[in-house]
C-alpha positions as CSV (number, residue, x, y, z in Angstrom):
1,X,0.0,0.0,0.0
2,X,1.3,3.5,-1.0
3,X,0.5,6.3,1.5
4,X,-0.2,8.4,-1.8
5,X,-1.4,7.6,-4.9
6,X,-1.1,10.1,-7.5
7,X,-3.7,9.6,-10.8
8,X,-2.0,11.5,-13.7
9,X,1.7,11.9,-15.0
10,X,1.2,15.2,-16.6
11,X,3.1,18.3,-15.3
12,X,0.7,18.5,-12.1
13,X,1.0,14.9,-11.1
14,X,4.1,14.6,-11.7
15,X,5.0,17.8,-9.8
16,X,2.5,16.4,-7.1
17,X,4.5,12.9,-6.5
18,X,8.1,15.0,-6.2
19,X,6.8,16.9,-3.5
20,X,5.2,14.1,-1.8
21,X,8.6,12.0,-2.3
22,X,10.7,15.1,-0.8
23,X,8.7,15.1,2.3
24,X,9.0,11.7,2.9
25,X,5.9,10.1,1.8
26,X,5.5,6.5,0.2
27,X,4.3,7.5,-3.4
28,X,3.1,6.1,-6.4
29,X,2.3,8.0,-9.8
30,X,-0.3,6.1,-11.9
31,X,-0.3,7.7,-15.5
32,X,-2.8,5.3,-18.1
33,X,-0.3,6.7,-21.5
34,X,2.7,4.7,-21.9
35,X,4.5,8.8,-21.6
36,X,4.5,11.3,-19.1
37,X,4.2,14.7,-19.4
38,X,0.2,15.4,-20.5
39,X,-0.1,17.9,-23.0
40,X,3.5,18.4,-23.0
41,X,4.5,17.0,-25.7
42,X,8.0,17.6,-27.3
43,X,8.6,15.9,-30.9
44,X,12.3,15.3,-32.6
45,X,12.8,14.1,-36.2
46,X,15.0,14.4,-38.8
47,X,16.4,17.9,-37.2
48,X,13.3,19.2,-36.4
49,X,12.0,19.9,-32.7
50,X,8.5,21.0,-31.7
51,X,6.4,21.1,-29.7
52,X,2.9,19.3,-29.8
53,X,1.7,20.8,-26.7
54,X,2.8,24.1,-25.1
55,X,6.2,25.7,-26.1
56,X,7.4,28.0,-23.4
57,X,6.7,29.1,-19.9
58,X,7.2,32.7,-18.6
59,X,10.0,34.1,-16.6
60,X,8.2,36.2,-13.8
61,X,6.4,33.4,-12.9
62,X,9.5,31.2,-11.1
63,X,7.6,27.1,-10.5
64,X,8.8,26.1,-14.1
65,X,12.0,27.7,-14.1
66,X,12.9,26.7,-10.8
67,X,12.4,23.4,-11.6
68,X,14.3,23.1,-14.3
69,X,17.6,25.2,-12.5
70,X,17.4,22.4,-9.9
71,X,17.6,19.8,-12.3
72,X,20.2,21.5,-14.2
73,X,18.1,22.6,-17.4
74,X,19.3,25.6,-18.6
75,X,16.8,28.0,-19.8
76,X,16.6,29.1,-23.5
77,X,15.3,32.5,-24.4
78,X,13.4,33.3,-27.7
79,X,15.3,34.5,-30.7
80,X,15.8,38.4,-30.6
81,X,12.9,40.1,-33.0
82,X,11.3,42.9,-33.1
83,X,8.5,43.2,-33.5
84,X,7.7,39.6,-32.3
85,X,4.2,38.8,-32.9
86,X,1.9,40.5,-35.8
87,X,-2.2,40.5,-35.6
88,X,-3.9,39.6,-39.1
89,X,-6.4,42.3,-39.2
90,X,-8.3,43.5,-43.0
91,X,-6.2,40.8,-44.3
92,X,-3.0,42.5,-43.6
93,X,0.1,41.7,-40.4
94,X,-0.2,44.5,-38.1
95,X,2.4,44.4,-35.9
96,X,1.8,44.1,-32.1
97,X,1.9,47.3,-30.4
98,X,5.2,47.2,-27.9
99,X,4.4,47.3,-24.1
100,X,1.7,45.1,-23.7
101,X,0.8,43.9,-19.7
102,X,-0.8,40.5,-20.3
103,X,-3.7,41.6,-23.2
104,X,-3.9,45.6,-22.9
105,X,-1.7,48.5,-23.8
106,X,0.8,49.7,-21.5
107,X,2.5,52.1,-23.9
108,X,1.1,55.8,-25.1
109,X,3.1,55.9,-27.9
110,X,3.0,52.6,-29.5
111,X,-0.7,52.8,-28.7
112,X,-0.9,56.0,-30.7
113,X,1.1,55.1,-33.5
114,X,-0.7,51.0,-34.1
115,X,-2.8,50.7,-37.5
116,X,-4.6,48.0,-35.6
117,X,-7.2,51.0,-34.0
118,X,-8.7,53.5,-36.1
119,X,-8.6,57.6,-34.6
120,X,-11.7,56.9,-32.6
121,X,-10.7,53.4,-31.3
122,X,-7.4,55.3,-30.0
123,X,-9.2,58.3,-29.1
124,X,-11.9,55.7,-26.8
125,X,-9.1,54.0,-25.6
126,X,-7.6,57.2,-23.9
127,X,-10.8,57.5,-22.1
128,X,-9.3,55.0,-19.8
129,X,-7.3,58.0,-18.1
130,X,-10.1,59.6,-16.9
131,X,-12.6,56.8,-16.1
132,X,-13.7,55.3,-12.7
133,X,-12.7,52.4,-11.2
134,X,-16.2,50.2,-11.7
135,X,-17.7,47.3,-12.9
136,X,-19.3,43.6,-11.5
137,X,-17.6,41.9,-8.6
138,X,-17.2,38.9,-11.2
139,X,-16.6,40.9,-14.5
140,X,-16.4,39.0,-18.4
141,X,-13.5,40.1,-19.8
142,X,-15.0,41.5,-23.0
143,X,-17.4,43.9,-20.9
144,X,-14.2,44.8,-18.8
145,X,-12.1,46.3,-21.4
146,X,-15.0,47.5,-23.7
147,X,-15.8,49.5,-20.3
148,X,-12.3,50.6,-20.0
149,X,-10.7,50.7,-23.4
150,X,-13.9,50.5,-25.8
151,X,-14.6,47.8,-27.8
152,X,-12.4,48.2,-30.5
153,X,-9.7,47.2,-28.8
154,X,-11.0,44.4,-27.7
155,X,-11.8,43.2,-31.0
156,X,-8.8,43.9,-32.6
157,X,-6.3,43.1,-30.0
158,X,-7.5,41.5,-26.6
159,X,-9.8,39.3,-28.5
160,X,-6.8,37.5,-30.4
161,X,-3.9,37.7,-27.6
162,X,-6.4,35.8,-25.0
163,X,-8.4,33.1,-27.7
164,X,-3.9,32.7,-28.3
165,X,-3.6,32.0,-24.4
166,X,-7.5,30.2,-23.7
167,X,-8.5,28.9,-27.0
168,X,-12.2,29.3,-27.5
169,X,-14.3,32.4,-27.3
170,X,-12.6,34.5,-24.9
171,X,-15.9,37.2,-24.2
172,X,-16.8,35.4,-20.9
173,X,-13.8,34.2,-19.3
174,X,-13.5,35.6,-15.8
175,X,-11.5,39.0,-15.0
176,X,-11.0,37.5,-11.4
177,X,-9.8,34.0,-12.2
178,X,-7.9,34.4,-15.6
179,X,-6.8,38.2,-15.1
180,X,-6.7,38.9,-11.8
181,X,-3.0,41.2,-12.4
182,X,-5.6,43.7,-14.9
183,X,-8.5,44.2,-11.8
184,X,-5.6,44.8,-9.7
185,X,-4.3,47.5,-11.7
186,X,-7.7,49.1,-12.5
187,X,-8.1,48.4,-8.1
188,X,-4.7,50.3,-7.7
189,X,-4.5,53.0,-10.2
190,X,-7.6,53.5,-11.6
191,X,-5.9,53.6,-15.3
192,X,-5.4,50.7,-16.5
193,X,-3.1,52.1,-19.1
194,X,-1.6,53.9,-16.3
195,X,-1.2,50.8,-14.1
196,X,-0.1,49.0,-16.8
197,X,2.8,51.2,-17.8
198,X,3.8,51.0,-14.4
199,X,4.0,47.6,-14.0
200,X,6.2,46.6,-17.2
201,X,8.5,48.9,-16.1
202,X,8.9,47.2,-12.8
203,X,9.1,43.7,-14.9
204,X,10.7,44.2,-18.3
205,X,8.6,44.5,-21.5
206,X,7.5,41.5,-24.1
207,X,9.8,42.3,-26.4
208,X,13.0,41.2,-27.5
209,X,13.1,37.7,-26.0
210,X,13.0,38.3,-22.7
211,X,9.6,37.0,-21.5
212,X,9.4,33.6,-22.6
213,X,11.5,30.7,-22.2
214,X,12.2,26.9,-22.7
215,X,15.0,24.4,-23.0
216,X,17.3,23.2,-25.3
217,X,15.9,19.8,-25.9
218,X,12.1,21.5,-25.7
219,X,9.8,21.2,-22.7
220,X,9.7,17.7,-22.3
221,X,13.3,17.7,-21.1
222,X,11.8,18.6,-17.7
223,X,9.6,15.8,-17.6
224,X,12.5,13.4,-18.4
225,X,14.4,14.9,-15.4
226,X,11.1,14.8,-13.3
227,X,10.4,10.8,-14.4
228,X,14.3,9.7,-13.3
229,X,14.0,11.7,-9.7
230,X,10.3,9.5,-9.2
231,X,12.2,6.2,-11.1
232,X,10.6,3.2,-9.7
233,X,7.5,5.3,-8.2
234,X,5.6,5.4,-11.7
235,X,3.7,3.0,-13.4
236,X,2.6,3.7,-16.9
237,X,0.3,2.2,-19.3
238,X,-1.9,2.0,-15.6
239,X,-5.3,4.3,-16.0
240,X,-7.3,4.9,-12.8
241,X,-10.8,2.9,-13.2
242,X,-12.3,3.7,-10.5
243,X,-12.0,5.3,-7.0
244,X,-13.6,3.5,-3.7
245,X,-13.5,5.1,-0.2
246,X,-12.9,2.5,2.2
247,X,-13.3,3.9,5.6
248,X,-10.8,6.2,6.3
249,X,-8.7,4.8,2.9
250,X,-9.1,4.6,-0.5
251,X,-9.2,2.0,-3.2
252,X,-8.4,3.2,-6.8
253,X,-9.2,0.1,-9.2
254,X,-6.5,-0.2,-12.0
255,X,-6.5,-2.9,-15.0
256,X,-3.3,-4.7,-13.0
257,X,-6.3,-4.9,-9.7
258,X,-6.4,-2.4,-7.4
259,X,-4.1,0.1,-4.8
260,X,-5.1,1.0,-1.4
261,X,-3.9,4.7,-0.4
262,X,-4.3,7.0,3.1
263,X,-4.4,9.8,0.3
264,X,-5.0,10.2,-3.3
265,X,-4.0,13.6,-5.2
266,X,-6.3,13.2,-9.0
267,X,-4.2,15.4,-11.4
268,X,-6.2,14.3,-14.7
269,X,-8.4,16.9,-17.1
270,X,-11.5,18.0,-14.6
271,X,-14.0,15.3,-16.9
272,X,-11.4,12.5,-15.5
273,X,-11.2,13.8,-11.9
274,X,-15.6,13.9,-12.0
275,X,-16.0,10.1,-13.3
276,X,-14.3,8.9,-10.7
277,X,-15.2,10.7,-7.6
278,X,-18.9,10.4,-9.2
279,X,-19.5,7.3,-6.6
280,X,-19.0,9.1,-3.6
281,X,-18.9,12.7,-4.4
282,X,-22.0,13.5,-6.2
283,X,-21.7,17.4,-5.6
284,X,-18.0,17.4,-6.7
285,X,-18.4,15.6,-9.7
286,X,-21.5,18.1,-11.2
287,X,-19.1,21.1,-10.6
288,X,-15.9,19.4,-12.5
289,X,-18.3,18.0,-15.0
290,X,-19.9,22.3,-15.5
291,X,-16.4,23.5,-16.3
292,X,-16.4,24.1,-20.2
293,X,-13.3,22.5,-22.0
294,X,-12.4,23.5,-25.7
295,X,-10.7,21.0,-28.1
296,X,-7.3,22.0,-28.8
297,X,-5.1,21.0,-31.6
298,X,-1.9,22.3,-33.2
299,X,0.1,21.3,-36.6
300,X,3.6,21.5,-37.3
301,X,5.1,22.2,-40.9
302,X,8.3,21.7,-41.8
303,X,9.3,23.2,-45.2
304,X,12.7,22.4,-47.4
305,X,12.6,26.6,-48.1
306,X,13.0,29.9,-46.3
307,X,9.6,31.5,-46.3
308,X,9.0,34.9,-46.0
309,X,8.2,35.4,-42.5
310,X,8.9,38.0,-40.0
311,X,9.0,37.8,-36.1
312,X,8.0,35.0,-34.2
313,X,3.9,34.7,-34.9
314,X,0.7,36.1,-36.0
315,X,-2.4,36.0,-34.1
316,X,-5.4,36.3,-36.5
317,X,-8.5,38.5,-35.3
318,X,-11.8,37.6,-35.5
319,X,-13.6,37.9,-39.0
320,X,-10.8,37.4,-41.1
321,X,-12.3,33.9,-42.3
322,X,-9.7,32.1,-40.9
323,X,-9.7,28.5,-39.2
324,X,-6.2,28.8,-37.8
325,X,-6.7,30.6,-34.7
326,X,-2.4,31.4,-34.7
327,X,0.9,30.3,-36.3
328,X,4.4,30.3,-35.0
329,X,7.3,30.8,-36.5
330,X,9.1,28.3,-34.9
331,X,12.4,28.3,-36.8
332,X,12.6,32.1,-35.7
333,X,11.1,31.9,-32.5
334,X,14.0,29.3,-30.9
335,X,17.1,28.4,-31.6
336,X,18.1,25.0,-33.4
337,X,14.4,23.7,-34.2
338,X,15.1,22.8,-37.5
339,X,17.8,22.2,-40.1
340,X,19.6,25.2,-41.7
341,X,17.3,26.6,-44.9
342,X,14.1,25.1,-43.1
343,X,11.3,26.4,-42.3
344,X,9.3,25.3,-39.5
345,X,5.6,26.5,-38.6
346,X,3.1,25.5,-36.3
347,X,-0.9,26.1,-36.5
348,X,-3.0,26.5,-33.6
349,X,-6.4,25.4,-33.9
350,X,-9.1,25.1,-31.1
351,X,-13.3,24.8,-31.0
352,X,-15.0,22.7,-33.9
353,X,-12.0,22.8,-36.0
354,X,-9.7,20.3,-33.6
355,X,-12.0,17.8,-33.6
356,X,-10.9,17.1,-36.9
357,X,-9.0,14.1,-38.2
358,X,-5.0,14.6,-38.4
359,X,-5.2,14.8,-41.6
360,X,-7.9,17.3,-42.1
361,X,-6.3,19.3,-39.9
362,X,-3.1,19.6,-41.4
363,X,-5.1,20.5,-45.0
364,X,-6.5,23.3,-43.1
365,X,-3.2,24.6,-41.7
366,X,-1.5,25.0,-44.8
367,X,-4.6,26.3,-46.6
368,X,-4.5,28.9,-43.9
369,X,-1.1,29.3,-44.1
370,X,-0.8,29.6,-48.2
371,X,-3.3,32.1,-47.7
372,X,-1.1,34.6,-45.6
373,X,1.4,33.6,-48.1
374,X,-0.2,34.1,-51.4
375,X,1.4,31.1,-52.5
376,X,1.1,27.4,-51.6
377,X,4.9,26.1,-50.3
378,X,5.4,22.3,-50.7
379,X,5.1,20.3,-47.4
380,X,8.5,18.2,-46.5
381,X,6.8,17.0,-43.3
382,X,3.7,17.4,-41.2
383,X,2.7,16.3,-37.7
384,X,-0.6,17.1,-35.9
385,X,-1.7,16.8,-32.0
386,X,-4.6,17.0,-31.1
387,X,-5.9,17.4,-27.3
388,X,-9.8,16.7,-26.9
389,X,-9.9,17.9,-23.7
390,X,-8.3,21.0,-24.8
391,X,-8.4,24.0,-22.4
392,X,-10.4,25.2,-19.3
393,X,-12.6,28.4,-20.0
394,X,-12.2,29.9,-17.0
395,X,-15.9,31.9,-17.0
396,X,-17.5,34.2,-14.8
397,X,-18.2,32.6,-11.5
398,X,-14.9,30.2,-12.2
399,X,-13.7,31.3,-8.3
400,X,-17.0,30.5,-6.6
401,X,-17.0,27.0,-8.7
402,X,-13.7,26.3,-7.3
403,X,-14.6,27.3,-3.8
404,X,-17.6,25.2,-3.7
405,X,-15.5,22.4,-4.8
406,X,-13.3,22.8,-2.2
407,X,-16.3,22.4,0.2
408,X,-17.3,19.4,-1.7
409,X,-14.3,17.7,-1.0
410,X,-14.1,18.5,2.6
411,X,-16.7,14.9,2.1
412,X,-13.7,13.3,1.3
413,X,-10.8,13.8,3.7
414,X,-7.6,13.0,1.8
415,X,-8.8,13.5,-1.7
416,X,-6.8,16.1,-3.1
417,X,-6.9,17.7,-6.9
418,X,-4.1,19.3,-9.0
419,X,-4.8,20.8,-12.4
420,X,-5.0,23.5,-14.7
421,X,-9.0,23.7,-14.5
422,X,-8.2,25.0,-10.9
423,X,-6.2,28.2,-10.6
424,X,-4.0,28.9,-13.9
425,X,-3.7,27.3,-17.3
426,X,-0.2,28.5,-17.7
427,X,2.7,25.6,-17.1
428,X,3.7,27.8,-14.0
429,X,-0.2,27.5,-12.2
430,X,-0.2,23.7,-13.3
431,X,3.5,22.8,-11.2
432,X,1.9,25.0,-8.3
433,X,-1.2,23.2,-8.4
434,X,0.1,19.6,-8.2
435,X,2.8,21.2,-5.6
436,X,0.1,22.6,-3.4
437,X,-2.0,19.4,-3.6
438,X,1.1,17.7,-2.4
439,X,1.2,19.7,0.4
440,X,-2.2,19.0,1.6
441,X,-1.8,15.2,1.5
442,X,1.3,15.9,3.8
443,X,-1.0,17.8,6.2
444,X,-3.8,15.1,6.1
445,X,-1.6,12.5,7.2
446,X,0.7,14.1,9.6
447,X,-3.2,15.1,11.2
448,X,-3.7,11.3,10.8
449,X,-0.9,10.0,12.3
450,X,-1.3,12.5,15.2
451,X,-1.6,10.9,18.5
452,X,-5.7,11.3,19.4
């Protein structure tokens, strides 16, 4: 019997079972893939690296890059460009607008000078200067920055830059749970352009390289280093069937028979965590099962040509007919991706589209991409990925969800969750949550063990 069972080998389980194996607790990771690492998914061949999953984490936020210093991964910073990211707006590549804080302006002059806002968008926008703090307890974050900055620059900017970080329609995701650093600048200053300037001078702007990083052999490097600390404490190809309090322990069923545990951390997608506390944990299991999830997918394409591509990206705003929701440049965008005088791109799709076979999807990406282009460039090799589950929408009322989730579980002593449906969909939030799940089950059974 392990005192912990961890369901789940992505980034959050896998973070969970190193915390729990640092303070001394009998653990066992149970992932059902035959890999680790969840969405994750780092790819090599022929020369080429990508990513299938996400490719970078952010520098102000320390969990990932922590991690990786202590297992001696050295960071890798994006190539230098600049601009780095364009929006496709009227069928043209604006470029982003310098200073950005998460989605909204932080820069007077590159606000005035973008061609992505007409006079009056940029004349609405300055409005912000003068206007009051206000707004819902639990505001969407299309009515908070049409309140603040007009709706312009929501469509043309904030729009694209969030559906790039939550996939989906972004109009209802929650300020407090997915922006909570823009209601604390609005809280603070008032401005939010204001507060916004501010604050990226205090952290460094998003140009240049110096936001995002990675590592040399891509993200999954990390889990490798993660898997060979946990070794013998992981059993692959071993999904979680079903989950059985017995008494004071639990019983998680697995196709080898089943594991007795004092305490179970469930890092899976929010739909896997519901199934299988549905036996016990009725209530728990109706508010996993109400958070929305959007299909994801992405496509790499690796071309035997330079194409004519500048920067790192390009976000594509809303009405421009496109199914493609972003591409990467990913031969400019990190070093040693692919061979010299390749090209390498990747497609991000999410909704309707990624449901798609892999091989409809790919057709899509390079019609979308031959479309930006103007010409069609021959494919030397393609690889889709494609992630059902896709990404939390963290929507108004997300906080209160989670709260009441927490009471749900208070049912269950020594059930704990991890995930990105919880607090944070960024790879930072995700090594938190499965570290602060960890640290939970170590409280539960030092309480157990406590003399009475």
């Amino acid at each position: 019997m392990a005192q912990v069972v961890v369901v789940g080998g992505g980034w959050a389980g896998l973070s969970a079972a190193l915390a729990l194996k640092e303070a001394g607790a009998e653990v066992l990771l149970l992932e059902g893939n035959l890999r680790l690492g969840g969405k994750v998914r780092t790819h090599r061949q022929e020369g080429f690296l990508l990513e299938g999953g996400p490719d970078a984490s952010v520098r102000y936020k320390k969990e990932v890059l922590e991690l990786g210093e202590r297992f001696g991964l050295e960071p890798v910073g994006t190539l230098p460009a600049k601009p780095s990211a364009y929006i496709l707006k009227g069928g043209k590549a604006h470029p982003l607008p310098e200073g950005l804080l998460q989605v909204v302006p932080g820069d007077l002059r590159a606000l005035a000078k973008t061609p992505l806002l007409s006079f009056s968008g940029k004349l609405r926008a300055l409005l912000d200067l003068l206007l009051p703090r206000g707004g819902a307890p639990d505001e969407g974050l299309k009515a908070f920055v049409e309140r603040r900055l007009g709706p312009e620059v929501y469509r043309a900017l904030v729009a694209p830059l969030s559906g790039g970080i939550y996939g989906g329609e972004p109009d209802e995701l929650s300020m407090r749970a997915a922006f909570p650093q823009l209601l604390e600048l609005e809280r603070k200053h008032r401005s939010l352009i204001l507060g916004a300037m501010r604050a990226r001078k205090a952290r460094g702007s998003r140009e240049g390289g110096s936001l995002f990083f990675s590592f040399r052999e891509g993200l999954s490097a990390l889990t490798r280093k993660m898997a060979e600390a946990l070794s013998e404490s992981v059993l692959l190809g071993t999904p979680a069937l079903g989950l059985e309090a017995q008494g004071s322990r639990y019983r998680v069923h697995t196709p080898r028979g089943f594991l007795e545990a004092e305490a179970v951390v469930l890092a899976t997608p929010a739909p896997q965590a519901a199934a299988l506390l549905r036996p016990f944990l009725p209530e728990a299991t109706a508010l996993l099962k109400g958070i929305p999830h959007t299909p994801a997918a992405t496509v790499s394409l690796a071309f035997a040509e330079a194409l004519p591509l500048s920067g790192h990206g390009l976000l594509i705003a809303k009405g421009e007919g496109y199914r493609v929701r972003g591409f990467t440049w990913t031969h400019q965008k990190w070093p040693e991706r692919a061979p010299e005088g390749f090209s390498l791109v990747r497609a991000y799709l999410s909704g309707e589209e990624a449901r798609l076979g892999e091989a409809e999807l790919i057709r899509l990406a390079l019609e979308d991409l031959a479309r930006f282009l103007g010409f069609t460039p021959k494919v030397h090799r393609a690889w889709a990925f494609r992630f059902p589950e896709g990404m939390p929408a963290y929507r108004v009322g997300h906080l209160e969800r989670i709260e009441r989730l927490e009471m749900a579980l208070l049912k269950a002593p020594g059930v704990f969750l991890a995930g990105n449906y919880l607090e944070g969909v960024g790879l930072p939030e995700v090594v938190r949550s499965g570290r602060k799940a960890a640290a939970r089950a170590v409280a539960y059974l030092a309480l157990e063990k406590a003399p009475g």
